[in-house]
N, CA, C and O atoms as a Tinker XYZ file with bonds, in Angstrom:
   416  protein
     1  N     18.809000   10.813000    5.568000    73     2
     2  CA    18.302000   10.141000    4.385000    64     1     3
     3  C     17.050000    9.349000    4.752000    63     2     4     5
     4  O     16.863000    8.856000    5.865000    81     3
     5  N     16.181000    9.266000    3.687000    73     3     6
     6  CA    14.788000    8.625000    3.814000    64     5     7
     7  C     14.315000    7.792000    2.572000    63     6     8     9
     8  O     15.024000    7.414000    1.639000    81     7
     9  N     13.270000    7.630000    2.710000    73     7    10
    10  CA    12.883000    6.597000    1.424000    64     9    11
    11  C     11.377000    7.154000    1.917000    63    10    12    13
    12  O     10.830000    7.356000    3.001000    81    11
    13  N     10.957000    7.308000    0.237000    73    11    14
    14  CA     9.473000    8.067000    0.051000    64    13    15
    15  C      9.037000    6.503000   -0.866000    63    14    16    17
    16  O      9.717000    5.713000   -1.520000    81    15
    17  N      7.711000    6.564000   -0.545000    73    15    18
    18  CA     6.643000    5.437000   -1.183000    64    17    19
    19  C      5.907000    6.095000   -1.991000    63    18    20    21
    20  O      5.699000    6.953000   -1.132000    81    19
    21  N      5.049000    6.651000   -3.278000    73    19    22
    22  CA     3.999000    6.582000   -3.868000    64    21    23
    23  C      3.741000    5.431000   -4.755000    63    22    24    25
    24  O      4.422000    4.658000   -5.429000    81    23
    25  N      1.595000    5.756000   -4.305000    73    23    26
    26  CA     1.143000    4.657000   -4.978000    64    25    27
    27  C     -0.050000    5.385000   -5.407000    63    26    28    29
    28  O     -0.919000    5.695000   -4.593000    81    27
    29  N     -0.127000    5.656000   -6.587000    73    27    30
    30  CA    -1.312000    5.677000   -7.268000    64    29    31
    31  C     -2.312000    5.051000   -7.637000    63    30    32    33
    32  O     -2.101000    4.175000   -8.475000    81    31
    33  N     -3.566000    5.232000   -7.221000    73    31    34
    34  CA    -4.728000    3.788000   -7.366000    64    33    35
    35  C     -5.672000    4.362000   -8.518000    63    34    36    37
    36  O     -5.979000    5.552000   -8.581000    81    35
    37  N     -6.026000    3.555000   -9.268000    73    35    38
    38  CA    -7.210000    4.094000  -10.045000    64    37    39
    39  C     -8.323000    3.335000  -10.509000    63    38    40    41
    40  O     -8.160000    2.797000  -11.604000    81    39
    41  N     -9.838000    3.096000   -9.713000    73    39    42
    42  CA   -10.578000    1.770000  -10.374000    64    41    43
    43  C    -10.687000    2.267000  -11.430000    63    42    44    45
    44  O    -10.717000    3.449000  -11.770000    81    43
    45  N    -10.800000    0.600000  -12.431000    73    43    46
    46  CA   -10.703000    0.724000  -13.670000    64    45    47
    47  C    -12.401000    1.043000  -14.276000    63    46    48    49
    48  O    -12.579000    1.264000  -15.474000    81    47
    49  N    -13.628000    1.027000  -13.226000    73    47    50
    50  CA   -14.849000    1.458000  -13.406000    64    49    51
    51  C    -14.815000    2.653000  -12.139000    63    50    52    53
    52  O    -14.860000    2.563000  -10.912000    81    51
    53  N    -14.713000    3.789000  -13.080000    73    51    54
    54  CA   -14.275000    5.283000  -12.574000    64    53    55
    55  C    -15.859000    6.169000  -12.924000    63    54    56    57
    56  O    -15.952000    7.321000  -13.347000    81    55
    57  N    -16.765000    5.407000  -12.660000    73    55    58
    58  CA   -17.832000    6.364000  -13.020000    64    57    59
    59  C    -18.550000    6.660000  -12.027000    63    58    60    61
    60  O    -19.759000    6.882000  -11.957000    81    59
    61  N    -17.338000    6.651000  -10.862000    73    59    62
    62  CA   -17.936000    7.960000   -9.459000    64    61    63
    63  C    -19.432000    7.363000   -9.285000    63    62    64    65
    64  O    -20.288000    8.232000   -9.118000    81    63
    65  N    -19.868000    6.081000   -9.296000    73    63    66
    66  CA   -21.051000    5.278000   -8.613000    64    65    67
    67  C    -20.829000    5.144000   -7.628000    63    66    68    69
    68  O    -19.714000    5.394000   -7.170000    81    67
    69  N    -22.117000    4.560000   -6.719000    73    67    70
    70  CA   -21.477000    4.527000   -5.357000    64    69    71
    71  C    -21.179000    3.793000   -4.835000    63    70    72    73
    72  O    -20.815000    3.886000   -3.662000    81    71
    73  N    -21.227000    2.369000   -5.753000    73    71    74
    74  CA   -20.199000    1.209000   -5.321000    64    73    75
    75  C    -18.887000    1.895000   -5.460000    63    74    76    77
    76  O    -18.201000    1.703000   -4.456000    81    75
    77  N    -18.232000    2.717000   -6.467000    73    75    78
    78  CA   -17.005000    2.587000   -6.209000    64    77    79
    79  C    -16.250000    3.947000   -5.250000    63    78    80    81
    80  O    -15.068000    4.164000   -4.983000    81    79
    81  N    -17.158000    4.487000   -4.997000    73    79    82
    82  CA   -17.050000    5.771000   -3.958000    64    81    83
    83  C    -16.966000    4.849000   -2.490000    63    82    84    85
    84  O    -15.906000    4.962000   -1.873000    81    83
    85  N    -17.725000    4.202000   -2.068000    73    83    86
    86  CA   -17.836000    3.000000   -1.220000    64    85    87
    87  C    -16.274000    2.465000   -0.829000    63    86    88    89
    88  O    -15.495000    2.722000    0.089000    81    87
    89  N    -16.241000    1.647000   -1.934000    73    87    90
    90  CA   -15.095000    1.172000   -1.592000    64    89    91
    91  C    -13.698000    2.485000   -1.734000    63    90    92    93
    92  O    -12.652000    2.355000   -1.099000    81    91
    93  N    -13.878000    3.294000   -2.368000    73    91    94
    94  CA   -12.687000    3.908000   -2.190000    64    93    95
    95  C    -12.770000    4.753000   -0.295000    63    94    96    97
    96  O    -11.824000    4.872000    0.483000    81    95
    97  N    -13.853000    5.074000   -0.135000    73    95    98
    98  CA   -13.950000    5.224000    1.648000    64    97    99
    99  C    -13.648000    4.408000    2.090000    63    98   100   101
   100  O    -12.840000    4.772000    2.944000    81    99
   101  N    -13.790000    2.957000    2.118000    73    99   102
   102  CA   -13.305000    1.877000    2.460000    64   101   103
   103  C    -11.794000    1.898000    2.005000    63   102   104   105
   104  O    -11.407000    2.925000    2.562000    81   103
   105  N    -11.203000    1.619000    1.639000    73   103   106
   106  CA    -9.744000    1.515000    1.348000    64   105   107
   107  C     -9.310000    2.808000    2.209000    63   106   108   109
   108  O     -8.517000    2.630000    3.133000    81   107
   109  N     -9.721000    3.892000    1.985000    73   107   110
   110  CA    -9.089000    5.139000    2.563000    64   109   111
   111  C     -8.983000    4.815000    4.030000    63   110   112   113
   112  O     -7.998000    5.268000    4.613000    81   111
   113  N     -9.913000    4.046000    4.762000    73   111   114
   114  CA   -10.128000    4.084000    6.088000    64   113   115
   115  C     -9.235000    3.187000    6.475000    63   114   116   117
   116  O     -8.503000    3.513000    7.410000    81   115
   117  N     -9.022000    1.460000    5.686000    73   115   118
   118  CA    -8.043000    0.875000    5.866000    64   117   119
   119  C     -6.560000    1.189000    5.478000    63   118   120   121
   120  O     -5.590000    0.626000    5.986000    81   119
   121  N     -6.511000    2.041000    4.629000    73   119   122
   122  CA    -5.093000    2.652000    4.695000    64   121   123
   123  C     -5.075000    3.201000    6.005000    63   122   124   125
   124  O     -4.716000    2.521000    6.966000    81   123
   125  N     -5.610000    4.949000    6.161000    73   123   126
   126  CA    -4.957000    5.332000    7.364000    64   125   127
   127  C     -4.974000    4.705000    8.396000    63   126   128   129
   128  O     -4.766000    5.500000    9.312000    81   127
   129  N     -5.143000    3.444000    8.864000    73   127   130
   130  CA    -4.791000    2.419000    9.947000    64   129   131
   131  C     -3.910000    1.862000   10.081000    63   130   132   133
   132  O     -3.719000    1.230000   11.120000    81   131
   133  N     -2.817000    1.893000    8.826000    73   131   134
   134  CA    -1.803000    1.291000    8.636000    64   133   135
   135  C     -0.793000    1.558000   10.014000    63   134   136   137
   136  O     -0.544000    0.747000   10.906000    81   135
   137  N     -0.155000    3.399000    9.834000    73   135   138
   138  CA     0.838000    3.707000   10.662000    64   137   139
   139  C      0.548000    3.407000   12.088000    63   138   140   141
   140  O      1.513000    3.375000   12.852000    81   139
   141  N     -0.667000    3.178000   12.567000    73   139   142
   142  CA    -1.180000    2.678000   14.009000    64   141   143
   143  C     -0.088000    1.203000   13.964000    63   142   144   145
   144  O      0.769000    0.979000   14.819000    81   143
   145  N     -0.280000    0.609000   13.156000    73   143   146
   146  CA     0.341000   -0.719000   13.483000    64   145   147
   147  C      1.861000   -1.201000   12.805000    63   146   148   149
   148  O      2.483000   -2.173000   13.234000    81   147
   149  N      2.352000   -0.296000   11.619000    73   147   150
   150  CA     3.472000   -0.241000   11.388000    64   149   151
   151  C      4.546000    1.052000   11.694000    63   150   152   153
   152  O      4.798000    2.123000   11.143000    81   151
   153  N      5.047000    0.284000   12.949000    73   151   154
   154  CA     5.659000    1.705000   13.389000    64   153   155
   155  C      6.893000    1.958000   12.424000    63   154   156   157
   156  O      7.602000    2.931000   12.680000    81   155
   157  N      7.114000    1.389000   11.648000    73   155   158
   158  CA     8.593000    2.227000   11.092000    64   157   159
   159  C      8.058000    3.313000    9.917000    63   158   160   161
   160  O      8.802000    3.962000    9.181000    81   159
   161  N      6.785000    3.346000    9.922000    73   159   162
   162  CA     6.219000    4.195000    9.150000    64   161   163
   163  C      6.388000    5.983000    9.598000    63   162   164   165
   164  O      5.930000    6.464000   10.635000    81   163
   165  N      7.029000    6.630000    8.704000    73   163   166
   166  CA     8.048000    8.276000    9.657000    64   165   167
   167  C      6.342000    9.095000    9.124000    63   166   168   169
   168  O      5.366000    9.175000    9.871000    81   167
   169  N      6.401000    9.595000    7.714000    73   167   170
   170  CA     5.154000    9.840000    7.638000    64   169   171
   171  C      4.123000    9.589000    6.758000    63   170   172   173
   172  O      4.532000    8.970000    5.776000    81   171
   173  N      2.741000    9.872000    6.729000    73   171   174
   174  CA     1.742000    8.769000    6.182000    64   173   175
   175  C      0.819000    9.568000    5.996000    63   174   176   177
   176  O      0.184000   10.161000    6.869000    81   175
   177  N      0.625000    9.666000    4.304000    73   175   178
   178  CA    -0.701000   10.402000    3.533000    64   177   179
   179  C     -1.578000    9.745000    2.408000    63   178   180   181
   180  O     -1.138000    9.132000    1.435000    81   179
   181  N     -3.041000   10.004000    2.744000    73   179   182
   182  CA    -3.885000    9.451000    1.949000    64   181   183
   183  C     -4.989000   10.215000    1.453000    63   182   184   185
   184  O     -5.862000   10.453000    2.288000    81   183
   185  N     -5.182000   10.709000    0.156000    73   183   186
   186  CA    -5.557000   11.549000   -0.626000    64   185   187
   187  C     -6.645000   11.003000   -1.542000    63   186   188   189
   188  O     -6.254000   10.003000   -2.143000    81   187
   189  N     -8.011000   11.397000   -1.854000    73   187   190
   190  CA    -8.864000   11.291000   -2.969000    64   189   191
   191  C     -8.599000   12.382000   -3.718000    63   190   192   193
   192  O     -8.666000   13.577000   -3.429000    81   191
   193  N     -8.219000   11.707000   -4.944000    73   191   194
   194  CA    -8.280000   12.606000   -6.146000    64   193   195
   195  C     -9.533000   14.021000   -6.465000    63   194   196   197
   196  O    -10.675000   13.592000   -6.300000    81   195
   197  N     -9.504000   15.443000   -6.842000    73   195   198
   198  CA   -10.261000   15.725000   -6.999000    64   197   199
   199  C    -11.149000   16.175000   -8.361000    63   198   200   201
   200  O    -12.273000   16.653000   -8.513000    81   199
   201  N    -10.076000   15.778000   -9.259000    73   199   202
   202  CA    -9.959000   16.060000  -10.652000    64   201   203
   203  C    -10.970000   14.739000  -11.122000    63   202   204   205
   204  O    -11.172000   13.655000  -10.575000    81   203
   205  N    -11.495000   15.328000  -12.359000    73   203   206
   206  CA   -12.788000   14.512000  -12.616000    64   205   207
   207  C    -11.787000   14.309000  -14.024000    63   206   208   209
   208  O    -12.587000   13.809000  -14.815000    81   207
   209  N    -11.042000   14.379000  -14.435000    73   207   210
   210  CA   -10.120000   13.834000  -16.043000    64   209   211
   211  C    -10.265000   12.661000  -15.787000    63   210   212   213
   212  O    -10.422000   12.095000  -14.705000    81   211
   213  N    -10.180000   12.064000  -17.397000    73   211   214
   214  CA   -10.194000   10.716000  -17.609000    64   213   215
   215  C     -9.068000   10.041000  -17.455000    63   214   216   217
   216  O     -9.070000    8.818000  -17.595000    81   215
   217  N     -7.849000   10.781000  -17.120000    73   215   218
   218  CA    -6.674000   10.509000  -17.129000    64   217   219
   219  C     -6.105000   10.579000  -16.089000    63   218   220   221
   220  O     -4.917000   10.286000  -15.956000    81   219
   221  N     -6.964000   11.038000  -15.033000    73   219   222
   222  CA    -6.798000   11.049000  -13.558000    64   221   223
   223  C     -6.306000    9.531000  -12.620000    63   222   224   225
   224  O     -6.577000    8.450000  -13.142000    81   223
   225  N     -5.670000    9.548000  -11.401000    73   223   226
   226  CA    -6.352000    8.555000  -10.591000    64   225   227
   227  C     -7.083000    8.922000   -9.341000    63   226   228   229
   228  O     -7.129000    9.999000   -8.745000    81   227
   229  N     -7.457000    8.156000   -9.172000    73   227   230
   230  CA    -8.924000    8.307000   -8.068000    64   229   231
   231  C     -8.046000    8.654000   -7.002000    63   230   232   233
   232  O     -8.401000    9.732000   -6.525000    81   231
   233  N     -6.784000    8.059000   -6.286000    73   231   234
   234  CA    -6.722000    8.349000   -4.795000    64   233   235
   235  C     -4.968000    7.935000   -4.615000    63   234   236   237
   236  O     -4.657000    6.852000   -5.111000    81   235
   237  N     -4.195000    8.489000   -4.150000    73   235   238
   238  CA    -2.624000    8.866000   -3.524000    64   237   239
   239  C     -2.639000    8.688000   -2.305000    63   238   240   241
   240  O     -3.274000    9.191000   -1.378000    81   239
   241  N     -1.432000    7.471000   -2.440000    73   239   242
   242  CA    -0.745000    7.441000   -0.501000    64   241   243
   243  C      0.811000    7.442000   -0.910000    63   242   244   245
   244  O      1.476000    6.811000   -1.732000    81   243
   245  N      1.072000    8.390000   -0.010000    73   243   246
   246  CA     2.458000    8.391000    0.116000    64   245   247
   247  C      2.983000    8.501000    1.805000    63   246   248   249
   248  O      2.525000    9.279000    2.642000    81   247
   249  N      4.162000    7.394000    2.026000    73   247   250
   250  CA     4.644000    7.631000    3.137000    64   249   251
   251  C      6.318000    7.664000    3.068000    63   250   252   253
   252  O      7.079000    7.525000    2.109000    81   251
   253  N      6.531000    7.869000    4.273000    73   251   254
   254  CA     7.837000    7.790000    4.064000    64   253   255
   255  C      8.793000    7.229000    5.500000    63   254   256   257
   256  O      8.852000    7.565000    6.683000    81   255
   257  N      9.318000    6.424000    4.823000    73   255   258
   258  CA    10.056000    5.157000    6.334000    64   257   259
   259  C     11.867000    5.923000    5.854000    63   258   260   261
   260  O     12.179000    6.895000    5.166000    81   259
   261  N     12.832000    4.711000    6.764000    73   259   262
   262  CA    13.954000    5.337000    6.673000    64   261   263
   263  C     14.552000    4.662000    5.762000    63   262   264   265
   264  O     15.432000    5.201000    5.091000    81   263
   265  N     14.149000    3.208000    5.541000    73   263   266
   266  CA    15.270000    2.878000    4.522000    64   265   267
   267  C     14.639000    2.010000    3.461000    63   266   268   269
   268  O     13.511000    2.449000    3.232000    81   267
   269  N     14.900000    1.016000    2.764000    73   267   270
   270  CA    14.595000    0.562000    2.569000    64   269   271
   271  C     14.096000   -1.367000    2.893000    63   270   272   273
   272  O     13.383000   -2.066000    2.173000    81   271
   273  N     14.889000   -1.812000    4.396000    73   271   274
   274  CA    14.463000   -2.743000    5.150000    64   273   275
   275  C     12.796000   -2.405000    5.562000    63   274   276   277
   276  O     11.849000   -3.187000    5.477000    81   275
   277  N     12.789000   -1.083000    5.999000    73   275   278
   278  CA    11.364000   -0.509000    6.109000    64   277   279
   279  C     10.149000   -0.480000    5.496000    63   278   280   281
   280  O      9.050000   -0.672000    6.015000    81   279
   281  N     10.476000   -0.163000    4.063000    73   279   282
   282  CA     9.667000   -0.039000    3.252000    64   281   283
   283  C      9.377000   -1.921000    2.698000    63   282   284   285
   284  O      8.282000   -2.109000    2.168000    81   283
   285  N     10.210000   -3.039000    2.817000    73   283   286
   286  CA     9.895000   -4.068000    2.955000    64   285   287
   287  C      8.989000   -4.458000    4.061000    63   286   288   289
   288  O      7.890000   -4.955000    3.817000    81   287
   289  N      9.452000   -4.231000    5.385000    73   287   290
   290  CA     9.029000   -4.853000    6.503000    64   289   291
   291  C      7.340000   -3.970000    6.251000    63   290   292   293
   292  O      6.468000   -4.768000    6.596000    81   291
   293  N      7.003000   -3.253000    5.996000    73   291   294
   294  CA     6.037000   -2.311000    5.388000    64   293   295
   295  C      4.887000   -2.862000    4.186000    63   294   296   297
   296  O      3.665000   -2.872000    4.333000    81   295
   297  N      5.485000   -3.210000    3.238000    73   295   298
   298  CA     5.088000   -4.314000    2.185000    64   297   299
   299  C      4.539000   -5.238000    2.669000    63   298   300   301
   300  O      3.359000   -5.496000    2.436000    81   299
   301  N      5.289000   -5.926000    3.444000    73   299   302
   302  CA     5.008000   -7.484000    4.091000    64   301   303
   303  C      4.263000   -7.714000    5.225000    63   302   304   305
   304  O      3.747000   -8.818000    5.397000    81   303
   305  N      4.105000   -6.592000    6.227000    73   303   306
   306  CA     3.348000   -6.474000    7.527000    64   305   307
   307  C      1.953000   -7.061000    7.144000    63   306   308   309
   308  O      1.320000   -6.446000    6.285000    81   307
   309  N      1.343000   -8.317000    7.754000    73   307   310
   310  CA     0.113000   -8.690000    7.561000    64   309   311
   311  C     -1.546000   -7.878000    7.742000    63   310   312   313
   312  O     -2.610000   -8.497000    7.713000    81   311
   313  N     -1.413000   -6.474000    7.913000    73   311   314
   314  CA    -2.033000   -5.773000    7.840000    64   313   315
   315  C     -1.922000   -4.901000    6.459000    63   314   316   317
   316  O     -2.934000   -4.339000    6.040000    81   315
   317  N     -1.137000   -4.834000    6.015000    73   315   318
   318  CA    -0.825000   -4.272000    4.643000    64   317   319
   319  C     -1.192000   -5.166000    3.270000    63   318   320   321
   320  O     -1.543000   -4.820000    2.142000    81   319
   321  N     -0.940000   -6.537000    3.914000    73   319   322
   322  CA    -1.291000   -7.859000    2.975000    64   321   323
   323  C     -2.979000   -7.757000    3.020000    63   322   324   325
   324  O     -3.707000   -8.113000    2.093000    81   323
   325  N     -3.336000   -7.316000    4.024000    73   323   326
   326  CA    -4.950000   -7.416000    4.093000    64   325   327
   327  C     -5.685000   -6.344000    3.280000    63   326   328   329
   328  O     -6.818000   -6.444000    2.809000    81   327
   329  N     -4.617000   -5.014000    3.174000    73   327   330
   330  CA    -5.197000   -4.051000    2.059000    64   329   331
   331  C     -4.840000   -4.256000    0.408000    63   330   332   333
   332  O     -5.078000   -3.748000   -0.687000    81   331
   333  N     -4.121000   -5.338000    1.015000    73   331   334
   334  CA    -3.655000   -5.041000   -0.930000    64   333   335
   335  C     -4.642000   -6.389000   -1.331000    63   334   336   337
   336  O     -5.004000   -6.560000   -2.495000    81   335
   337  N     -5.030000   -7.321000   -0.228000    73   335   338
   338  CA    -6.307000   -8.402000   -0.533000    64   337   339
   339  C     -7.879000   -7.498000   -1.072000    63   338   340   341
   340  O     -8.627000   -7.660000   -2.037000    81   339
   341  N     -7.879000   -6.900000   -0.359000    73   339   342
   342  CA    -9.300000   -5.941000   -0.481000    64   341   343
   343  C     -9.051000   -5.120000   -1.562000    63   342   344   345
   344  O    -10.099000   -4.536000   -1.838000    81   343
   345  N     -8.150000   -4.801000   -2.307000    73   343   346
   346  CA    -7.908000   -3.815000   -3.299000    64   345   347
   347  C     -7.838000   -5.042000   -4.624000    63   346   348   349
   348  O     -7.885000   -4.644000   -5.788000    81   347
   349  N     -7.747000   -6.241000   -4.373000    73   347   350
   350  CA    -8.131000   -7.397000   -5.359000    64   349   351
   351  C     -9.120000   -7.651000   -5.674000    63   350   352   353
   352  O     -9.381000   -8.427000   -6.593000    81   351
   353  N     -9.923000   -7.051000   -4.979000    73   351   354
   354  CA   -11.732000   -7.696000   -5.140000    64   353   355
   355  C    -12.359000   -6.863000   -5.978000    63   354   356   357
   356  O    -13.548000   -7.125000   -6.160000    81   355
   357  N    -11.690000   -5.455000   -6.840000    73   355   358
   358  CA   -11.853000   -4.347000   -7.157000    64   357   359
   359  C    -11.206000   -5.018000   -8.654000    63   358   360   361
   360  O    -10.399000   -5.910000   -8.390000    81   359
   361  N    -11.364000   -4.810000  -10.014000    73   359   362
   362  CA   -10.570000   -4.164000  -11.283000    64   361   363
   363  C     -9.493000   -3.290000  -10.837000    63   362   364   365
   364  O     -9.998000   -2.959000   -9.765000    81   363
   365  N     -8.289000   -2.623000  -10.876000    73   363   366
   366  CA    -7.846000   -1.210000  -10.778000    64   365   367
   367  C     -6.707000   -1.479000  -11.056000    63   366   368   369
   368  O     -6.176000   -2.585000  -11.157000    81   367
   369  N     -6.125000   -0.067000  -11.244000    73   367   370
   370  CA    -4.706000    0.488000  -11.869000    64   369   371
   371  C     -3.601000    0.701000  -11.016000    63   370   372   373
   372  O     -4.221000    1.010000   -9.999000    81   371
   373  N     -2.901000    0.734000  -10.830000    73   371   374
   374  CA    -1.804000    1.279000   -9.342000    64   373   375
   375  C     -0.810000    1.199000  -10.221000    63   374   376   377
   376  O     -0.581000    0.328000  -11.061000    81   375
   377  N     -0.104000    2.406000   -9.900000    73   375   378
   378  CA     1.538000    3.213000  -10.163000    64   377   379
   379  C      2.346000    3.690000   -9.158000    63   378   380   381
   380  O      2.181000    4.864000   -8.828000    81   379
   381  N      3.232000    2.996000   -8.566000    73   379   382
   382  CA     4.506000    3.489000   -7.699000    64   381   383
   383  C      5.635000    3.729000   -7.864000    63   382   384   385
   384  O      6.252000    3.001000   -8.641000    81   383
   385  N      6.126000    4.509000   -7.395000    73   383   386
   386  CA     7.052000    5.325000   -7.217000    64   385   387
   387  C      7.951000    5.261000   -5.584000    63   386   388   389
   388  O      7.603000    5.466000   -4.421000    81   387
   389  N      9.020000    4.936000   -6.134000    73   387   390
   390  CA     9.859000    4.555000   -4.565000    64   389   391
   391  C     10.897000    6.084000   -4.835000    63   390   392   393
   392  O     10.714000    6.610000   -5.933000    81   391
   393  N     11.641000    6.579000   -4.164000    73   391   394
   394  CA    12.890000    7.222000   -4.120000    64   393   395
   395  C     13.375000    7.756000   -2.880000    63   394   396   397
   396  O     12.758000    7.954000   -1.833000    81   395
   397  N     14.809000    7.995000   -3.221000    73   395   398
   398  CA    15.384000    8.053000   -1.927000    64   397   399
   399  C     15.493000   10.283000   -1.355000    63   398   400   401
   400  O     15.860000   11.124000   -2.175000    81   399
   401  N     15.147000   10.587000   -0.131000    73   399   402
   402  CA    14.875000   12.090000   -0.095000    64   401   403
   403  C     16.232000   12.080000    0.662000    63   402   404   405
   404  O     16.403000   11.603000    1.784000    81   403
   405  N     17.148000   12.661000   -0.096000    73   403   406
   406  CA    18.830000   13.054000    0.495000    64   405   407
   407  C     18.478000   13.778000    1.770000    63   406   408   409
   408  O     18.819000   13.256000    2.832000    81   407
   409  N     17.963000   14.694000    1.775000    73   407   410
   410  CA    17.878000   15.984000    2.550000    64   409   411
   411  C     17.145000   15.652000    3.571000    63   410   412   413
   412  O     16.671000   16.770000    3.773000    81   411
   413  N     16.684000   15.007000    4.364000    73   411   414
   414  CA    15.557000   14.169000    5.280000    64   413   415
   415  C     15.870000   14.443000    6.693000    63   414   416
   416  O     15.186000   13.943000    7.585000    81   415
């Protein structure tokens, strides 16, 4: 058994400028740094959207730890606090999705 994370991000000024192309390279780069420093992290994906819909979001991370102590200690790791600070300085949308993968 496992525990899956999605998080959907979407700036709320989506007009693919290059301030916000910028920072979404930026965020992308500070995400995948995460599993370097949170080891209970099992596995770890970070995705730019490629769909140009208005109904789109810009960019997907999904990982997946074992339980849910994990996915706290994960939340709370002061390197994770530092991405969700930098993702404040931005407008944007975020949608997650937790569940548990039986079959793991």
């Amino acid at each position: 058994m496992a525990l899956k994370h999605i998080v959907f991000i979407k700036l709320m000024d989506n007009s693919n400028s290059q301030g916000s192309r910028l920072f979404l390279s930026t965020l992308s780069s500070m995400l995948n740094k995460l599993p370097d420093s949170i080891k209970s992290i099992r596995q770890f994906e970070v995705g730019m959207n490629i769909s140009s819909r208005a109904s789109s979001y810009d960019m997907a991370l999904q990982l997946v730890v074992d339980n849910e102590n994990d996915l706290d200690e994960y939340r709370n790791h002061p390197e994770h606090v530092k991405v969700l600070a930098f993702m404040k300085t931005v407008a944007l949308q975020t949608a997650v999705v937790d569940y548990i993968i039986a079959d793991y």
